[in-house]
C-alpha positions as CSV (number, residue, x, y, z in Angstrom):
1,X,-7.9,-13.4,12.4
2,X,-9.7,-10.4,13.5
3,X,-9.8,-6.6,12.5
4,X,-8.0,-5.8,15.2
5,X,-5.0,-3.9,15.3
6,X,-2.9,-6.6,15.0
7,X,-0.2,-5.6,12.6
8,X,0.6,-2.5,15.1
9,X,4.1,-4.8,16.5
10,X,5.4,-4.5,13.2
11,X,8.4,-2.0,13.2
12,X,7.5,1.5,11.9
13,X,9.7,1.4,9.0
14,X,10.2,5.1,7.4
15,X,8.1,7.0,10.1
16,X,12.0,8.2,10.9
17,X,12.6,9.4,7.2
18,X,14.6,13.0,7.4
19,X,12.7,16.0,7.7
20,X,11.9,16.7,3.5
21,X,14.0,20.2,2.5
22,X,12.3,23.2,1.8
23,X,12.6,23.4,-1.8
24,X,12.7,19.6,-2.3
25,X,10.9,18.9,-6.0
26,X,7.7,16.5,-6.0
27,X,8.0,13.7,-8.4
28,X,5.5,13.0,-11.3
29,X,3.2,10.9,-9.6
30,X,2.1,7.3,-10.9
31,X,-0.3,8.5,-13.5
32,X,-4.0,6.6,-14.3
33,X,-6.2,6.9,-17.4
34,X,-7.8,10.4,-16.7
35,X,-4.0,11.7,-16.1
36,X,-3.4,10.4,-19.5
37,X,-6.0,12.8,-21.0
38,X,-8.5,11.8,-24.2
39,X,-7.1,11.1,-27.8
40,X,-8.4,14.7,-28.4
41,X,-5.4,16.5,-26.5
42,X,-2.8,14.0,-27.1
43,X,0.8,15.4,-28.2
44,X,2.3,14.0,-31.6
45,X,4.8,12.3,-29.6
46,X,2.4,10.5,-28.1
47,X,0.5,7.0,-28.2
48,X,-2.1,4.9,-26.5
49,X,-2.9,1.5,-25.1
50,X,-6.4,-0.3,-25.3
51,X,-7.1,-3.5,-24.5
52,X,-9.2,-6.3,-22.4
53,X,-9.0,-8.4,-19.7
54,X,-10.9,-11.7,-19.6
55,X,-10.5,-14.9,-17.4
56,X,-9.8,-18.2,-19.4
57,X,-13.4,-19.0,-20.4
58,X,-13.7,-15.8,-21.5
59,X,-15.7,-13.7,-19.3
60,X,-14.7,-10.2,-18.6
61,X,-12.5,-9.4,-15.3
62,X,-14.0,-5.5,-13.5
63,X,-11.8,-4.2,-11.8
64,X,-8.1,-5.6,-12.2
65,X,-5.4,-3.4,-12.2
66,X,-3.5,-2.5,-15.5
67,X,0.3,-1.4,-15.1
68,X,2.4,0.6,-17.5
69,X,6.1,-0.6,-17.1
70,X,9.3,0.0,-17.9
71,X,10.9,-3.0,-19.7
72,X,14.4,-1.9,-18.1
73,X,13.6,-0.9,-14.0
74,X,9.9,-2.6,-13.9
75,X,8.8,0.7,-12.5
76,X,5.4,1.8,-12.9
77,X,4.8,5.1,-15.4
78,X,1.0,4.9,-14.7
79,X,-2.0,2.6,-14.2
80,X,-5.6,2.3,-14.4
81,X,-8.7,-0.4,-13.9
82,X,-10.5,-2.2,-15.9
83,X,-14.2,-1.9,-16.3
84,X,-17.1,-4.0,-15.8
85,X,-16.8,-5.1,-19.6
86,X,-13.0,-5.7,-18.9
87,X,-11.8,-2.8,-21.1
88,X,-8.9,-0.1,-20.4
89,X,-7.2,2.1,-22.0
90,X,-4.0,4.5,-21.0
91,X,-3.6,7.6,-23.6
92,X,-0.5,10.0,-23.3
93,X,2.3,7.7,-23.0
94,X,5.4,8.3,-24.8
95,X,6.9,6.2,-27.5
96,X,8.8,3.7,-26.5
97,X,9.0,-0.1,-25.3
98,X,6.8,-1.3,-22.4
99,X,5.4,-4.4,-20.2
100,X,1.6,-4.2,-19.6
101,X,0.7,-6.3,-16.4
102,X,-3.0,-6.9,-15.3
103,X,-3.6,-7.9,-11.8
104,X,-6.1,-9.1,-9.6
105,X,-5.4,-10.9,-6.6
106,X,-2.6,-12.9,-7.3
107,X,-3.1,-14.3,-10.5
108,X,-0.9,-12.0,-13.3
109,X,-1.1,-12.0,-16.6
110,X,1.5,-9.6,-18.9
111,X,2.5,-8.6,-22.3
112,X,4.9,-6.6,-24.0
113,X,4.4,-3.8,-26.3
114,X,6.2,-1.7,-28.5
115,X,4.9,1.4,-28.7
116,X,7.4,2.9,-31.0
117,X,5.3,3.0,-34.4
118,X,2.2,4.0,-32.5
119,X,-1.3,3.3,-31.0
120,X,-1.9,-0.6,-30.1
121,X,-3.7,-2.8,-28.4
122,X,-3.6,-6.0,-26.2
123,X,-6.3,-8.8,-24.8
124,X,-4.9,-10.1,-21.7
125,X,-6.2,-13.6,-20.3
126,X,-5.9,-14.5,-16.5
127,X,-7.4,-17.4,-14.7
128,X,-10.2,-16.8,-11.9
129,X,-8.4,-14.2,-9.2
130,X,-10.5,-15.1,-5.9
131,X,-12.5,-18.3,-5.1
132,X,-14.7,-17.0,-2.2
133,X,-17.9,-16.4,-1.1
134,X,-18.4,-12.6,-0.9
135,X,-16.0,-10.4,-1.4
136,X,-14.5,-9.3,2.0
137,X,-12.7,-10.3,5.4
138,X,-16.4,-10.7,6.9
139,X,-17.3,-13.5,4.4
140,X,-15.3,-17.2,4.3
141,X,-13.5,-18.0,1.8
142,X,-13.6,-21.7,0.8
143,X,-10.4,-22.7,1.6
144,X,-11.6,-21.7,4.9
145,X,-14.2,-23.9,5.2
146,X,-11.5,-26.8,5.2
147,X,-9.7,-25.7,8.6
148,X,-10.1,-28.6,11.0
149,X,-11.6,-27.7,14.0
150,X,-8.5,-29.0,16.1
151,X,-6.2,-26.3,13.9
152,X,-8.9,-23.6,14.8
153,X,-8.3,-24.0,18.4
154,X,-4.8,-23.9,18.0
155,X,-5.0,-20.3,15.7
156,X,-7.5,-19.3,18.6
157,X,-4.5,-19.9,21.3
158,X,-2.3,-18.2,19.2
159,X,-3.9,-15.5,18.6
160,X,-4.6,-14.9,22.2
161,X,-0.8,-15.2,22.8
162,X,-0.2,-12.6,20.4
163,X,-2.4,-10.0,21.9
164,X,-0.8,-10.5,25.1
165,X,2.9,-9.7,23.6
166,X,3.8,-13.5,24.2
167,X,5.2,-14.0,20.9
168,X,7.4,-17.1,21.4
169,X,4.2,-19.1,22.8
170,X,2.2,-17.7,19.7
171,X,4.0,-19.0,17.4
172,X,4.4,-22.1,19.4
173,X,0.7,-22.1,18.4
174,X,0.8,-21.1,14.8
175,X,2.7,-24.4,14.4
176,X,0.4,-26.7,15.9
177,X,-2.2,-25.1,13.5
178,X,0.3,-25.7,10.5
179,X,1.5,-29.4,11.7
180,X,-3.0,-29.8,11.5
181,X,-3.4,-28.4,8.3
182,X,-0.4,-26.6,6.8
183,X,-2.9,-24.7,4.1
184,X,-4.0,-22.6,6.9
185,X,-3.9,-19.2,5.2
186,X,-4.6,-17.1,8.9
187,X,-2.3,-19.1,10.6
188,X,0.5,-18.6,7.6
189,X,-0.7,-14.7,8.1
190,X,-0.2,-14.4,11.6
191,X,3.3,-16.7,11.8
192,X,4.4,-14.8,9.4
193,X,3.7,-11.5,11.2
194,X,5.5,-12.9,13.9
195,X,9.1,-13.5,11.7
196,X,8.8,-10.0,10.3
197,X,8.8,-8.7,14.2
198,X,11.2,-10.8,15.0
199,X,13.2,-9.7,11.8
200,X,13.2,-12.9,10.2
201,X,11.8,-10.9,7.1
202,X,12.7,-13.9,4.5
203,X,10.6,-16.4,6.5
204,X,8.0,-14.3,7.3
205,X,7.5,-13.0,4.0
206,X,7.7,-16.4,2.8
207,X,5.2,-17.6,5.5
208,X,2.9,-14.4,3.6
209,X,2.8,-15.1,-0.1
210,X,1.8,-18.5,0.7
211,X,-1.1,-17.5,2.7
212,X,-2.0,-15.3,-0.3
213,X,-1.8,-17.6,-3.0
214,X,-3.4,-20.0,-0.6
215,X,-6.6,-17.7,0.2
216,X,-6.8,-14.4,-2.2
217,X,-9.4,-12.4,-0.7
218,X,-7.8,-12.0,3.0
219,X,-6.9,-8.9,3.0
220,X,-5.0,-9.0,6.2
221,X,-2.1,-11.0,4.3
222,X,-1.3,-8.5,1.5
223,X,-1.2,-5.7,4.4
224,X,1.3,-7.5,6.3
225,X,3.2,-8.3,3.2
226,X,3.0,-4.8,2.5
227,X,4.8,-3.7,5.6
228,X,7.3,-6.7,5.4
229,X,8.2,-5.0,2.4
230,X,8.4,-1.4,3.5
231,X,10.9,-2.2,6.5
232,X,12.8,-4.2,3.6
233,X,12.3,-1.2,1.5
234,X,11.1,-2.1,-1.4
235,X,8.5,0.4,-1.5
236,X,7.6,-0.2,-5.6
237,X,6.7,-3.9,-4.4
238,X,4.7,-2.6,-1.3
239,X,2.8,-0.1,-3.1
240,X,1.9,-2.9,-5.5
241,X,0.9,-5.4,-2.7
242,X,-1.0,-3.4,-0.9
243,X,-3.1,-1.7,-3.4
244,X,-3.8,-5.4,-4.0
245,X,-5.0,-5.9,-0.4
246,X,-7.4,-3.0,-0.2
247,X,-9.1,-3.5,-3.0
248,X,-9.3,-6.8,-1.8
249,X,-10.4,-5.4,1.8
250,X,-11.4,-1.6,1.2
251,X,-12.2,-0.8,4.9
252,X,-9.0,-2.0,6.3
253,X,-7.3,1.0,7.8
254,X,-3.9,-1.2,8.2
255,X,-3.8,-1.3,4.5
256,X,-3.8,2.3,3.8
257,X,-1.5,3.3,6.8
258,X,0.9,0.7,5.0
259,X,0.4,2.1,1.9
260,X,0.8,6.0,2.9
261,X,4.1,4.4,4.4
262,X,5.1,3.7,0.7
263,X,3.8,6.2,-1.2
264,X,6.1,8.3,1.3
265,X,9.2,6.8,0.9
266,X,8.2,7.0,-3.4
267,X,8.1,10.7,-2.7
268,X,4.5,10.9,-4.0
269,X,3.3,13.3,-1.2
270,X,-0.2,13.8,-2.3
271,X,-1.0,9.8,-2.1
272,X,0.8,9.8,0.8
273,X,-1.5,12.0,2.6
274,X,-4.8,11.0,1.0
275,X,-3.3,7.2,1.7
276,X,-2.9,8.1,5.6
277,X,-6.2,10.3,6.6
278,X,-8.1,7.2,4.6
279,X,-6.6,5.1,7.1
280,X,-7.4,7.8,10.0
281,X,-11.1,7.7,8.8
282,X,-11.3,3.5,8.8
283,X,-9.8,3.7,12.4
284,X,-11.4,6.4,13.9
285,X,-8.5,8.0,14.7
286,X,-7.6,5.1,17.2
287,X,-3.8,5.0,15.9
288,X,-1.8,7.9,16.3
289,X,0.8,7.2,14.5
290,X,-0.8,7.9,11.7
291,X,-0.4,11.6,12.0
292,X,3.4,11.7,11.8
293,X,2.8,9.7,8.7
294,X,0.4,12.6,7.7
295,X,2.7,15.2,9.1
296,X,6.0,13.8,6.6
297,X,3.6,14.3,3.8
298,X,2.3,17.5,4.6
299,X,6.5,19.0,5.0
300,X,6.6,17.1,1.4
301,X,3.9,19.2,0.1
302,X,5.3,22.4,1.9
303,X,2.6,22.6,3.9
304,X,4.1,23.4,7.1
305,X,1.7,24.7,9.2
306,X,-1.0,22.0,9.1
307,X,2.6,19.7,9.8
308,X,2.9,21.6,13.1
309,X,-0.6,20.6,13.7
310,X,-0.5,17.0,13.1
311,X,2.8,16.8,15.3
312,X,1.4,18.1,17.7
313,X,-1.6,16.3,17.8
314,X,0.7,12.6,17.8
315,X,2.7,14.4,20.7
316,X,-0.2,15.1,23.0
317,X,-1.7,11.5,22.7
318,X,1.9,9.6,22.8
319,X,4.6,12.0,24.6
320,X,6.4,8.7,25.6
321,X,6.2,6.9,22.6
322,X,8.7,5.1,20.5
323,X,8.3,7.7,17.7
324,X,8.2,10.4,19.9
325,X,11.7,11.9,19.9
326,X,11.9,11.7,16.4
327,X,8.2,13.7,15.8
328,X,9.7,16.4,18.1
329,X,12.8,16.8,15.4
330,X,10.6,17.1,13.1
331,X,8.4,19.3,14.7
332,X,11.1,21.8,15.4
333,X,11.6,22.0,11.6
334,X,8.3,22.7,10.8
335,X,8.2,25.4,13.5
336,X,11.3,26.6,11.8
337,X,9.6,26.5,8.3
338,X,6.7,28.4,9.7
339,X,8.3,31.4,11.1
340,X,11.0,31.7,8.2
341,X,8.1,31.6,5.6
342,X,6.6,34.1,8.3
343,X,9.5,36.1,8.0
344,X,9.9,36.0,4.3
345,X,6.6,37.5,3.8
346,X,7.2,40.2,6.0
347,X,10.5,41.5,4.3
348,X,8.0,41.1,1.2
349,X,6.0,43.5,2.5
350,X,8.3,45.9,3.6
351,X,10.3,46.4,0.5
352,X,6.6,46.9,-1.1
353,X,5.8,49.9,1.1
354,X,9.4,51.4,0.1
């Protein structure tokens, strides 16, 4: 499948989340290894957890993500990476009992630790994440190599269909590709895109994690996993995906528009907006969208004028679109945070010069 926009059909899940209040509190944001601080300034209350991460036959695994979770909810209380020599280590975490799960890809690997009497470490083993060639969308994997030509085609139709809006006849398509060769991880991707617009979320999602476990490094298939699972709203499980999906593909814009989706609904305002102009950057600003995204997270952060801005911006581009009534509600919010911040700080003033 190509970079193309093509996961811009899917519903914009949260983009109609309520204008944040004024004094709404941010939420402790998923915390990494530098947020944990060094041994040096760590509380007495606190602990630490080292470790490795190697494949099967032993060789170290750069760059798979280490979670910090909680046994109960599964939520994530922080995270980091490994290194090249597959060692991490999270410092600051209170006592307590916890899950630590490495990921890369879609191969897992977990352990659980008790933290309770103090420091401790674990050595995670996972088998080989990806089996490509290269390490991006540009490069074919080598279940790729496999697709017969006859399936091709068929993906080639379909794909065409899709672009055109003529969803029924590309999906009509997708199946042909599939009755060829069912381990078809792009056709799988874009079926599946197809059930989540047509809100058959189960089967599309369904259709997704095969094509994932089926071929690891295309990042196109975490992203529309991803938004499956925003419009669902599991935004936890999104987040996770979709970090997934661009580190597997770090220039696709989708991803991170998904992912500032998620980080948004978490409340984490600050990823939210980094997520979202990362994604403006990778698409050249050719989805507008984007801003309202930007916008919501700017209101989070109470930063209300640059909110107005981004609005704004959104409305001038797409006065007609879908979004569009709802970005002028929330526009006229942020106006009305401007001047009563405006207002605030002139009463401010005045009682000073009494």
């Amino acid at each position: 499948m190509s970079n193309r926009a093509v996961l811009l059909t899917i519903a914009l899940s949260i983009l109609s989340l309520p204008v944040l209040a004024q004094d709404r509190t941010n939420p402790v944001a998923p915390v990494t290894d530098q947020d944990f601080g060094s041994a040096a300034t760590m509380p007495a209350s606190s602990v630490s957890v080292s470790g490795s991460v190697n494949t099967l036959d032993g060789n170290p695994l750069d760059g798979a993500r280490i979670e910090l979770r909680d046994t109960l909810t599964g939520n994530v209380l922080g995270h980091t990476y490994s290194k090249k020599n597959g060692s991490f280590q999270l410092y600051n975490i209170p006592k307590g009992s916890y899950e630590v799960v490495a990921t890369k890809g879609v191969t897992e690997s977990r352990e659980r630790v008790d933290l309770a009497l103090g420091d401790t470490s674990v050595n995670l083993k996972m088998s080989n994440p990806v089996n490509e060639i290269g390490n991006n969308d540009a490069t074919v994997s080598v279940s790729q190599y496999k697709v017969p030509g006859k399936a091709r085609k068929e993906f080639e139709k379909a794909q065409k269909a899709f672009n055109e809006g003529k969803m029924d006849e590309a999906k009509a398509h997708s199946n042909k590709a599939l009755d060829t060769y069912q381990y078809f991880a792009e056709a799988l991707t874009l079926r599946g895109i197809i059930e989540v617009n047509a809100k058959e979320n189960e089967q599309g999602q369904a259709d997704l994690q095969k094509a994932i476990q089926l071929d690891p490094n295309y990042g196109l298939a975490y992203f529309a996993m991803g938004a499956s699972l925003n419009i669902a709203g599991k935004f936890d499980e999104a987040a996770r995906t979709l970090e997934r999906g661009v580190a597997v593909k770090p220039d696709g814009w989708q991803g991170f528009f998904e992912l500032s989706k998620a980080t948004l609904a978490k409340g984490d305002f600050k990823a939210a907006l980094k997520n979202a102009t990362t994604a403006e950057k990778l698409s050249n600003d050719a989805y507008a969208p984007i801003h309202v995204v930007k916008a919501h997270a700017l209101m989070g952060l109470q930063q209300y004028q640059p909110a107005v801005a981004e609005l704004e911006h959104y409305l001038n581009r797409e006065p007609q679109g879908s979004i569009a009534a709802s970005a002028r509600q929330t526009l006229d919010q942020a106006k009305a945070f401007v001047a009563a911040s405006g207002t605030s700080a002139k009463s401010a003033t005045a009682s000073g010069t009494n």
